[in-house]
C-alpha positions as CSV (number, residue, x, y, z in Angstrom):
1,X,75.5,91.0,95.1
2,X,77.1,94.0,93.6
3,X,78.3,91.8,90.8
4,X,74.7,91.7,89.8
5,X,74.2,95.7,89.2
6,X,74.8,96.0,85.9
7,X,72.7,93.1,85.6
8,X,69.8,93.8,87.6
9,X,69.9,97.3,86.4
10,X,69.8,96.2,82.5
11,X,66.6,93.7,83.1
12,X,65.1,96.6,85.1
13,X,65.4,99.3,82.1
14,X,64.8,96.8,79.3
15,X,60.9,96.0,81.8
16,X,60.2,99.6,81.8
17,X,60.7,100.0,77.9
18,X,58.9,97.1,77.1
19,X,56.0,98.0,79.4
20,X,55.7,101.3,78.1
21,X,55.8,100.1,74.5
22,X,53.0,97.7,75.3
23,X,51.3,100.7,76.7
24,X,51.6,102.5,73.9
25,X,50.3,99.6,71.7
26,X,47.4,98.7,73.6
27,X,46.1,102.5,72.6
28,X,46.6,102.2,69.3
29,X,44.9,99.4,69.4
30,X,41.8,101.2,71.1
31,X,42.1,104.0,68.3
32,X,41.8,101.1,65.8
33,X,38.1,99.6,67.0
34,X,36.0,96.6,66.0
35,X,33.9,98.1,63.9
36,X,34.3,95.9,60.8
37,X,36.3,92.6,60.9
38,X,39.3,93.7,59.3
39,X,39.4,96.4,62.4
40,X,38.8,94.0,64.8
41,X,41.6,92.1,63.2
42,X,44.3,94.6,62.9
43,X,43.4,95.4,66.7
44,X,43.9,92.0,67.9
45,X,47.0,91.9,66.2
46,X,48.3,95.2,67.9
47,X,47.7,93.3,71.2
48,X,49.3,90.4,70.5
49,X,52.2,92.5,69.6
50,X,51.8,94.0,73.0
51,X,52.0,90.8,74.8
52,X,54.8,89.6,72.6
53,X,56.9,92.9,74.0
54,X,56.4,92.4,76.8
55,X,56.9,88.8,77.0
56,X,60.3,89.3,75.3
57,X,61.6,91.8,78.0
58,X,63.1,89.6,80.6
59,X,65.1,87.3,77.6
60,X,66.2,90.5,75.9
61,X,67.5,91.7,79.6
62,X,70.0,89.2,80.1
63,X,72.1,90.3,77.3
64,X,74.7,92.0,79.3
65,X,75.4,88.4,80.5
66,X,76.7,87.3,77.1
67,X,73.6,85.3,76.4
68,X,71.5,84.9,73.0
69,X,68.2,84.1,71.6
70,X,67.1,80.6,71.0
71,X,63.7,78.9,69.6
72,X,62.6,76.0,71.7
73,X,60.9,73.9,69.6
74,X,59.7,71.5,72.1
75,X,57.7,75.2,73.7
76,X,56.5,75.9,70.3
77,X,55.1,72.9,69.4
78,X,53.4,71.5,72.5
79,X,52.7,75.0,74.3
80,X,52.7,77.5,71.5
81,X,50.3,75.5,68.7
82,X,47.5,74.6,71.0
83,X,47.1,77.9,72.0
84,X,47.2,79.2,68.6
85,X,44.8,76.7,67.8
86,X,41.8,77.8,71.0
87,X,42.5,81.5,70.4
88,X,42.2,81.5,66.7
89,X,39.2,79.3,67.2
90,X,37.6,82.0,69.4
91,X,38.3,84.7,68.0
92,X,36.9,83.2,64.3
93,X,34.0,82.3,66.0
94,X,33.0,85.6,67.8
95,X,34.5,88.4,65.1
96,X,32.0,90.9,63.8
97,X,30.5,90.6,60.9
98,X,31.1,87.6,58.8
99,X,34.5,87.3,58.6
100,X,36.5,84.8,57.2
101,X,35.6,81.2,58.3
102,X,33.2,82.7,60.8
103,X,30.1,80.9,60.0
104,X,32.1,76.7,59.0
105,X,33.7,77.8,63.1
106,X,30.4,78.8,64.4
107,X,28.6,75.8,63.0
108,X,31.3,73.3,64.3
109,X,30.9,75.1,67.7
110,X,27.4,74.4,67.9
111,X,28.3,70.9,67.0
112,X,30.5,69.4,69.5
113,X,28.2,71.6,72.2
114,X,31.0,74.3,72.6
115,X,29.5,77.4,71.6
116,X,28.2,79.0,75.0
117,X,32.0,78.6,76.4
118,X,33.2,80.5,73.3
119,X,30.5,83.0,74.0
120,X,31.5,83.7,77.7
121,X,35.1,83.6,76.8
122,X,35.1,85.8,74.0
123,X,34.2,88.9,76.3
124,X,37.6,88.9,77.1
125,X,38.8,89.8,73.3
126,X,41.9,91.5,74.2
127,X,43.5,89.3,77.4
128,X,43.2,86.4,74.8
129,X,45.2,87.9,72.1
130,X,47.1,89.7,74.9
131,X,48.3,86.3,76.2
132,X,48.7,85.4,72.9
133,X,51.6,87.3,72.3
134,X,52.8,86.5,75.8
135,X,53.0,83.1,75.2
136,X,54.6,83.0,72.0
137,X,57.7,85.1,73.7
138,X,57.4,81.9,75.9
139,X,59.1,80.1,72.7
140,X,62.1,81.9,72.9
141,X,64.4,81.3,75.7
142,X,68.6,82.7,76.4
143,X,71.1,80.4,76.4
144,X,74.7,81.2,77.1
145,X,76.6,82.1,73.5
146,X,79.4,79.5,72.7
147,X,82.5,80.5,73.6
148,X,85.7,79.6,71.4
149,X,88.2,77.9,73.3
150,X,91.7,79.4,72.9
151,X,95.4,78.3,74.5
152,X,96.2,74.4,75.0
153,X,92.2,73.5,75.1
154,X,92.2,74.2,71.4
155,X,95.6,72.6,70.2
156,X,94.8,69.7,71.8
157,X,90.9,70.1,70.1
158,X,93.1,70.2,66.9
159,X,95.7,67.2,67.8
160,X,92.7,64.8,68.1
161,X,91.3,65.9,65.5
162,X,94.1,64.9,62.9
163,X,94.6,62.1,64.7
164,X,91.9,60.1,62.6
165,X,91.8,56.3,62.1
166,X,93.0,55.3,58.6
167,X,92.1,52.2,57.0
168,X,92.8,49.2,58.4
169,X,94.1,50.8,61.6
170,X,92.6,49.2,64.3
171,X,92.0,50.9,68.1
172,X,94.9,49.0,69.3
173,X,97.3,50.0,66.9
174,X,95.8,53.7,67.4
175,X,96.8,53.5,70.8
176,X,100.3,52.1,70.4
177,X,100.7,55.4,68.1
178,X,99.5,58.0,70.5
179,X,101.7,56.2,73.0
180,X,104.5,56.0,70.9
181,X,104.3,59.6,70.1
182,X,106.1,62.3,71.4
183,X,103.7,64.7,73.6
184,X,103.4,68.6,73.3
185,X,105.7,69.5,75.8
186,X,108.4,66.6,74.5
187,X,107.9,68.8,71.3
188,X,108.4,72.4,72.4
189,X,111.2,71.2,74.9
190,X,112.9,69.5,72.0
191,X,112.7,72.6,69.7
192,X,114.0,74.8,72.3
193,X,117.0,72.9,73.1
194,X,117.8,72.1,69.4
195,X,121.1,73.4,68.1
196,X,121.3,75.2,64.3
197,X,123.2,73.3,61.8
198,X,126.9,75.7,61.5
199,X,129.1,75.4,59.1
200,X,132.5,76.7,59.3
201,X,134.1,78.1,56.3
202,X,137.9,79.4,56.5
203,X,141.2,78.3,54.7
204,X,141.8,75.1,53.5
205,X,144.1,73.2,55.6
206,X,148.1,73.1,54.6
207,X,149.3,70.2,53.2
């Protein structure tokens, strides 16, 4: 388990930053309001960004671990879109004022009998756009950073490579060729043990 100190430790520090950060937005976005639309827009945006921090926190931990930030589009697109789609929907539907879209969302509402949901659910302005931002952090995942191989993995990576099939060369004939070809160590042993060319100047014999 002590292997997993540094670890731990990192995740742990990176949860408290990101907590207080989100903290620290979720007041600014109470200092913003809802008076007008284009407050109550900027202060659903500050809590998105809250959720998104804090969302991001335990991917962003792991990179003590050699690991790196990927998009998952298969997240994005099946979990990440519909919810963009409800929330927007909501929110449109229940800003103050008349905002933009408000009253083509409000009348589609009332259409397919969906209006009184919205109306319940919008009292909870924040905790959507809160898990908003939460699950768009959900998009992004850590994967392990590709490592570069080095040693005999790559010169043999770089043997099959320039062994390519030319035309007319068939996989049999490929085959007999890689047979018939001298292998690495053949190669290095036969360097080693190769002798320099001398030649030996002196006088010329008598005659």
């Amino acid at each position: 388990m002590r292997r997993y100190g540094l670890y731990d430790a990192t995740r742990g520090l990176t949860l408290a930053l990101a907590a207080g950060l989100a903290g620290l937005l979720l007041y600014l976005g109470a200092r913003v309001g809802q008076h007008t639309t284009a407050r109550f827009w900027e202060e659903m945006g500050i809590v998105a960004a809250a959720g998104l921090v804090l969302g991001l926190a335990p991917v962003l931990g792991g990179w003590t671990s050699g690991l790196r930030l990927r998009l998952s589009p298969g997240t994005f697109v099946l979990g990440f879109l519909p919810v963009l789609v409800v929330v927007g929907w909501v929110l449109m539907a229940t800003q103050p004022g008349h905002g933009w879209h408000e009253g083509t969302i409000v009348s589609w509402s009332h259409s397919i009998g969906l209006m009184h949901v919205i109306d319940a659910v919008a009292l909870w302005h924040g905790v959507l756009a809160f898990g908003f931002g939460l699950v768009l952090a959900t998009t992004l995942d850590s994967v392990p950073a590709p490592v570069v191989a080095e040693g005999p993995v790559a010169e043999r990576t770089v043997v099959e490579e320039r062994r390519r099939p030319v035309v007319g060369e068939t996989p049999e004939t490929m085959t007999r060729a890689d047979a018939d070809a001298p292998t690495t160590a053949e190669q290095a042993e036969a360097a080693h043990n190769a002798q320099p060319h001398t030649v030996t100047v002196g006088p010329a014999d008598e005659a």
